[in-house]
C-alpha positions as CSV (number, residue, x, y, z in Angstrom):
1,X,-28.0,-30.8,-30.2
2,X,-30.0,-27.9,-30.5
3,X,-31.1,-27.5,-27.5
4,X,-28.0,-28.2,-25.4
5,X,-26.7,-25.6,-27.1
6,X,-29.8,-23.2,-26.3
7,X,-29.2,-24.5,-22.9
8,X,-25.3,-23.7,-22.8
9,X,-26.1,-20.1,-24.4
10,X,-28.8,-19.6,-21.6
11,X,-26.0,-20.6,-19.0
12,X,-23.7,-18.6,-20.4
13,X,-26.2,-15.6,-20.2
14,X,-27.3,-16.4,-16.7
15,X,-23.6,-16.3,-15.4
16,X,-22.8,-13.0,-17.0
17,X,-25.6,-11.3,-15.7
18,X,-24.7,-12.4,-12.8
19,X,-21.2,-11.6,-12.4
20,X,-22.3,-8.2,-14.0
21,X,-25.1,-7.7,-11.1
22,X,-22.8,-8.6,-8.6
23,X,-20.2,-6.5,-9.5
24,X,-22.1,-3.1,-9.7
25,X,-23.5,-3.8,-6.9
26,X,-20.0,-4.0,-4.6
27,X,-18.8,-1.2,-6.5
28,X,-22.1,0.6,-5.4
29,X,-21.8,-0.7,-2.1
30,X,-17.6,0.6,-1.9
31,X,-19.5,3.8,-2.4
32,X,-20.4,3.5,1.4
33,X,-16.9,3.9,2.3
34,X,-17.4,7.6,2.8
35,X,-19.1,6.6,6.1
36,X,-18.6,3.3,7.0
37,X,-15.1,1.7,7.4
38,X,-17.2,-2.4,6.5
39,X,-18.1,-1.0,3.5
40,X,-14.6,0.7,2.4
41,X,-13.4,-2.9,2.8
42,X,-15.4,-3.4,-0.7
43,X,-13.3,-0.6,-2.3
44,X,-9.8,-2.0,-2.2
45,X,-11.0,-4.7,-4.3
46,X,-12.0,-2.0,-6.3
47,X,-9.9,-3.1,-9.7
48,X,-11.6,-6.8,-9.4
49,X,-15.0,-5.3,-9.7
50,X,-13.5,-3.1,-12.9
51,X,-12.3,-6.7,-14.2
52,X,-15.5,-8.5,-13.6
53,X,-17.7,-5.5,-15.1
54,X,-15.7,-5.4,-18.4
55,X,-15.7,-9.2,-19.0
56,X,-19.5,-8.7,-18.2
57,X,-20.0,-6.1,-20.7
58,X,-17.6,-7.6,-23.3
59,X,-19.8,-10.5,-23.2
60,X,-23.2,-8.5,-23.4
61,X,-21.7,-7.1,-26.5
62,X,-19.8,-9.9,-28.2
63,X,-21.5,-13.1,-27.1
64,X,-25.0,-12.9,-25.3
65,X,-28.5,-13.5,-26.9
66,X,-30.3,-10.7,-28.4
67,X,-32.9,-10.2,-25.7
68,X,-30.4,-9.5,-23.5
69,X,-27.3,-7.8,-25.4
70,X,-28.1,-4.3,-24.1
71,X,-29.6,-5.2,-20.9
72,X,-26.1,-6.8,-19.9
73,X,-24.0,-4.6,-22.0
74,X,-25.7,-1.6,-19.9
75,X,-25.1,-3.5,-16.4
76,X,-21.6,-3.9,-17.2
77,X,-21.3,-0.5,-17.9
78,X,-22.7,0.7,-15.0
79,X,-20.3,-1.3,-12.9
80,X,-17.1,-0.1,-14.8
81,X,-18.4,3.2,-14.0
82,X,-19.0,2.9,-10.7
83,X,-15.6,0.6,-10.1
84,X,-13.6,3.5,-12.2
85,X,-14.9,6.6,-10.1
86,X,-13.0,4.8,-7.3
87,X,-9.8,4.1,-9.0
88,X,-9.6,7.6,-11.1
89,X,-9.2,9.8,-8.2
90,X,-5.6,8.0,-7.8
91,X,-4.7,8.8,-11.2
92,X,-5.7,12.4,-11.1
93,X,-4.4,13.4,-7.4
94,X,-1.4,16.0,-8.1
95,X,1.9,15.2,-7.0
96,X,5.0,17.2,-7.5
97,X,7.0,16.4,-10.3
98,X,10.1,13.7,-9.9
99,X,13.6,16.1,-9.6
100,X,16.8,15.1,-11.6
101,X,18.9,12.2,-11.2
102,X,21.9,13.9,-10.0
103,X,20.1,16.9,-7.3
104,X,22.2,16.4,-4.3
105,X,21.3,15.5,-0.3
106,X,19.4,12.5,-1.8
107,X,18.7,9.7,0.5
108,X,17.6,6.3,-0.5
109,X,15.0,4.4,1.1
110,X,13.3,1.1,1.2
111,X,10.1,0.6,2.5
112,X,9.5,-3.2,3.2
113,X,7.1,-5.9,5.2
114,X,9.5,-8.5,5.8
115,X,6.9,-11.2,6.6
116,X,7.2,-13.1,10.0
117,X,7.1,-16.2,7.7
118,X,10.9,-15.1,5.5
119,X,12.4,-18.2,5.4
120,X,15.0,-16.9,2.8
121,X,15.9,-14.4,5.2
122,X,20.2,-14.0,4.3
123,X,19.0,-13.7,0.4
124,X,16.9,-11.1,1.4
125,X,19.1,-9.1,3.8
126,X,22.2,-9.5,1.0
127,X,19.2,-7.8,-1.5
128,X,18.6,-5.1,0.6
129,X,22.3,-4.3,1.4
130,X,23.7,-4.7,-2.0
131,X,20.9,-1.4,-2.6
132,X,23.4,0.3,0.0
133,X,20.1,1.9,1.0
134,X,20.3,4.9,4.1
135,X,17.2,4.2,5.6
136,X,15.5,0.4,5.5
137,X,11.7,1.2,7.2
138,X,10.6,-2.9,8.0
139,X,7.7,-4.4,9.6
140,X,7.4,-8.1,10.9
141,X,11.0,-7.6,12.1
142,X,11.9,-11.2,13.1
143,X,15.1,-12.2,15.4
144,X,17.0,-14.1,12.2
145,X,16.3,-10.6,10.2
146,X,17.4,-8.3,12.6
147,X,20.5,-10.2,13.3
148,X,21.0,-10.5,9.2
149,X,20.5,-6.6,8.9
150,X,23.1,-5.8,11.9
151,X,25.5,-8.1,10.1
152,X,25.5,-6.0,7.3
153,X,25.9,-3.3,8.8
154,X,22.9,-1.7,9.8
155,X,22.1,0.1,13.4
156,X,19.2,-1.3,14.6
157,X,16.0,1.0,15.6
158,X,13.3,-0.8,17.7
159,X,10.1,0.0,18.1
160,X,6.8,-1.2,19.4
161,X,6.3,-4.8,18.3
162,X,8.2,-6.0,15.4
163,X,8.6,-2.5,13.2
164,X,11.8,-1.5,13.2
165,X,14.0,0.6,11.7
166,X,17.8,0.3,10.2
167,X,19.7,2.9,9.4
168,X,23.6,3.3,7.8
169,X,24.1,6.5,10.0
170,X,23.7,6.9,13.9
171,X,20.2,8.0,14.9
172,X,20.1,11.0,17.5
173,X,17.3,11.9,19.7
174,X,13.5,11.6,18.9
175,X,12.1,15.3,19.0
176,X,9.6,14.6,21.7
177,X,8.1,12.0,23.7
178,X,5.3,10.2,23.0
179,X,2.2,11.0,25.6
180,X,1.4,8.0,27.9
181,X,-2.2,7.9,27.1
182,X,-1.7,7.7,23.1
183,X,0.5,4.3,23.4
184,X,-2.4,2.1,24.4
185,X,-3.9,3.2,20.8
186,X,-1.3,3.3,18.3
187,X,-0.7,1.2,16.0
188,X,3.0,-0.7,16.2
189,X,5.8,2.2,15.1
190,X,9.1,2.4,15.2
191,X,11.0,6.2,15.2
192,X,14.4,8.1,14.5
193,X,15.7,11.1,14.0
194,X,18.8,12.3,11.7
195,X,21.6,14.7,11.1
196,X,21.4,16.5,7.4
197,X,22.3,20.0,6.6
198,X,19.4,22.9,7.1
199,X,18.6,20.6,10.9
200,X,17.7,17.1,11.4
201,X,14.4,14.5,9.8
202,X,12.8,12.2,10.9
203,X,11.4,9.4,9.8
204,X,8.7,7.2,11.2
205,X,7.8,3.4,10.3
206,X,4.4,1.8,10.9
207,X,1.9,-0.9,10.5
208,X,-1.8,-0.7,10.5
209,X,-4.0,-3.6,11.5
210,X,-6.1,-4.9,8.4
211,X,-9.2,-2.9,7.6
212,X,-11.4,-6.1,8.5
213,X,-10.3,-5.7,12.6
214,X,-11.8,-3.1,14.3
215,X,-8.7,-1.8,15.5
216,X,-7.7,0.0,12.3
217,X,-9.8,2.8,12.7
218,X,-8.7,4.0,16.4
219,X,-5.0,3.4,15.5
220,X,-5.2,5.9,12.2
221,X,-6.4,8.8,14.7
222,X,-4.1,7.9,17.5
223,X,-1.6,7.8,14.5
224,X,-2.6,11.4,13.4
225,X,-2.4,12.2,16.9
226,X,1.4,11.0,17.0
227,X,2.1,13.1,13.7
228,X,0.9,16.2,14.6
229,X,3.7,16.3,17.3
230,X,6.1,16.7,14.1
231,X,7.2,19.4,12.1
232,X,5.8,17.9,8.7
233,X,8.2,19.8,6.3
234,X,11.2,17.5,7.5
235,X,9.1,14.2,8.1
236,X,8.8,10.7,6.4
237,X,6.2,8.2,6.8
238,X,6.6,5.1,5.4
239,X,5.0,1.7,6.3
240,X,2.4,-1.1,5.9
241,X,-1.1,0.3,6.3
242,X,-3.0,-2.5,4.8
243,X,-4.6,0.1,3.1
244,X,-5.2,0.6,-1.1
245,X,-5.5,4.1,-2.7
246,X,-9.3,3.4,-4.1
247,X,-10.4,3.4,-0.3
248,X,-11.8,6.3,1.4
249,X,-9.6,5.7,4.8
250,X,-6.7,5.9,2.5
251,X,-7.8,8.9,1.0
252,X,-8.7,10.4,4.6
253,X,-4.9,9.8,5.6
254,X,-3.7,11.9,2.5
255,X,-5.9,14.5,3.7
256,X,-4.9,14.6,7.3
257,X,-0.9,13.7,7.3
258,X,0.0,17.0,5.8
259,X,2.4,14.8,3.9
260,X,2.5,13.8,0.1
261,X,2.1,10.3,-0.5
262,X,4.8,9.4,-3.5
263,X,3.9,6.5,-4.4
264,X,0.7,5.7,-6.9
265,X,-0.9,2.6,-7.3
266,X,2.2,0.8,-6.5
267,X,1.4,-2.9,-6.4
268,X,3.0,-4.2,-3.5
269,X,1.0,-7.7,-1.9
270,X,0.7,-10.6,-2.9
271,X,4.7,-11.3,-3.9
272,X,4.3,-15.0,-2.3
273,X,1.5,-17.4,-0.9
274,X,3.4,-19.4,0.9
275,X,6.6,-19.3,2.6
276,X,10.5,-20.6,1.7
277,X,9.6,-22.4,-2.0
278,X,6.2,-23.1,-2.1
279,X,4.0,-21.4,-4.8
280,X,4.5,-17.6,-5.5
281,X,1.5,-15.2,-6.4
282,X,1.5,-14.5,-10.2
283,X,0.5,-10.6,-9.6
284,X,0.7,-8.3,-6.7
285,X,-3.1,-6.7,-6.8
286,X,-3.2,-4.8,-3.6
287,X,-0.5,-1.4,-3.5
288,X,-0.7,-1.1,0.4
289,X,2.7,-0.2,1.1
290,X,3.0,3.3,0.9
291,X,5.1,6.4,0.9
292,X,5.1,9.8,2.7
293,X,7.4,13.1,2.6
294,X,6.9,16.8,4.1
295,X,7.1,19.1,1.8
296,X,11.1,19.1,1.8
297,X,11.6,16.1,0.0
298,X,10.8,15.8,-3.4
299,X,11.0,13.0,-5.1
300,X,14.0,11.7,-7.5
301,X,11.9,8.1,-8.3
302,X,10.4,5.5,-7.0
303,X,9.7,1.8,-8.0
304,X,8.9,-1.6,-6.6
305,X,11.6,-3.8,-5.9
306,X,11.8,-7.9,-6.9
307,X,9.9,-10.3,-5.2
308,X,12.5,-12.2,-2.3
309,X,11.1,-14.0,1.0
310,X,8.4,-12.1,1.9
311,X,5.0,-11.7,0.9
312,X,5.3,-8.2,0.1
313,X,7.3,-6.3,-2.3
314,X,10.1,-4.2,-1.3
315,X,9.5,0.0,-1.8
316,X,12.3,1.7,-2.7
317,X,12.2,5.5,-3.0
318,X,15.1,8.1,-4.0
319,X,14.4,11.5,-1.6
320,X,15.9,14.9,-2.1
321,X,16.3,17.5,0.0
322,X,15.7,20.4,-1.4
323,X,14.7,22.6,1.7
């Protein structure tokens, strides 16, 4: 009895020291996201490797043999370390304060990956209406939720592929036109332009490709590219960009827009692992839908919305206009 139970401890051991090795050593790796965009892919997993290096740790201080107690409680530390310096910086960016409740020329707006698999698409559309949101920015637009959002109500913005947007007042003129060489490069968008006091917005819907498809990168510059046709003080951004705040690309974009991103660490994928009423994810662990506004909108609150047909969670952000 004795020694299976030497055995069992040495398991134990053996797997903790190995979750703890293998943990510092993506979060180390994530580090490379600076300069490679295959290693970034290691830092939106960046609160797993957090997870894994505190169990690790735990164990090394709780449970594992004295011989190696501090050896495991020191790799585990390493690796919350390392997994931490990539989370922090989201915590400790600044972003204007949230205005009052009642400032007026708000707008409401819902941000939202409909999922080309919504197979409750009528419960979600009567969701998204009962919101009476102004602005609904959606990507995976299918036929049977575009017709459901028209139903209700909704003009009906297309743009490149399946984003879309819909919109409770008419949209006027986009601002400029796009260059022909930059379409071949962008990713899919959708654009519209609108009325308000002090001279119109605009607002712009868009999906990256994942960050595991080569794509990703060329469509964020030919993105920029697209932006910096804009006035920024005016502009929102909202979309799917398959992209978490602990990676470097992310934090590039934050750089680069000219924007503020409103959102932090907003949980938004998985809502759903299969479609129509097979199993549902018990935690969203990716926030990768995201939220930008010049420097004219602040911010009256955002939050994420409940989990309907989609894989994603619904965004849904209260704007001012305070310039």
């Amino acid at each position: 009895m004795f020694r299976i139970l030497k055995t069992g401890a040495a398991f134990c051991d053996g797997t903790a020291m190995a979750l703890g090795l293998l943990v510092l050593a993506a979060a180390l790796a994530a580090q490379g996201g600076r300069f490679s965009a295959r290693l970034d892919v290691l830092g939106h997993f960046a609160p797993v490797w957090l997870l894994g290096a505190l169990l690790a740790a735990g164990y090394g201080l709780a449970f594992a043999s004295p011989s190696l107690k501090w050896t495991l409680a020191a790799v585990g530390g390493a690796g919350v370390l390392a997994a931490a310096s990539l989370i922090a910086p989201e915590f400790t960016r600044p972003i204007r304060p949230d205005v009052a409740a009642d400032v007026p020329r708000q707008i409401k707006l819902i941000q939202f990956n409909a999922w080309d698999q919504n197979s409750d698409v009528e419960s979600t559309a009567d969701w998204i209406a009962a919101q009476k949101p102004d602005l609904v920015l959606m990507q995976e637009v299918e036929r049977p939720v575009r017709e459901a959002m028209i139903r209700r109500g909704f003009h009906f913005v297309r743009g490149m592929a399946r984003t879309s947007i819909f919109s409770r007042e008419t949209p006027t003129f986009a601002p400029f036109v796009v260059p022909m060489g930059l379409w071949p490069r962008l990713p899919t968008f959708a654009r519209a332009s609108f009325p308000a006091e002090g001279g119109a917005f605009s607002v712009v819907s868009v999906h990256l490709d994942r960050p595991t498809e080569p794509g990703q990168v060329s469509q964020i510059a030919a993105f920029n590219e697209l932006l910096a046709h804009y006035t920024p003080d005016r502009l929102i951004v909202a979309g799917d960009f398959n992209l978490t705040p602990w990676s470097f690309a992310l934090r590039r974009l934050d750089a680069q827009f000219g924007l503020e991103r409103r959102d932090r660490a907003l949980f938004s994928w998985p809502a759903r692992l299969s479609p129509g009423r097979g199993p549902t994810a018990p935690f969203a662990f990716l926030p990768i839908d995201h939220v930008y506004a010049g420097k004219a909108w602040r911010t009256v609150s955002i939050e994420r919305g409940p989990r309907l047909g989609s894989d994603h969670y619904p965004v849904v952000a209260r704007l001012a206009l305070v310039d």
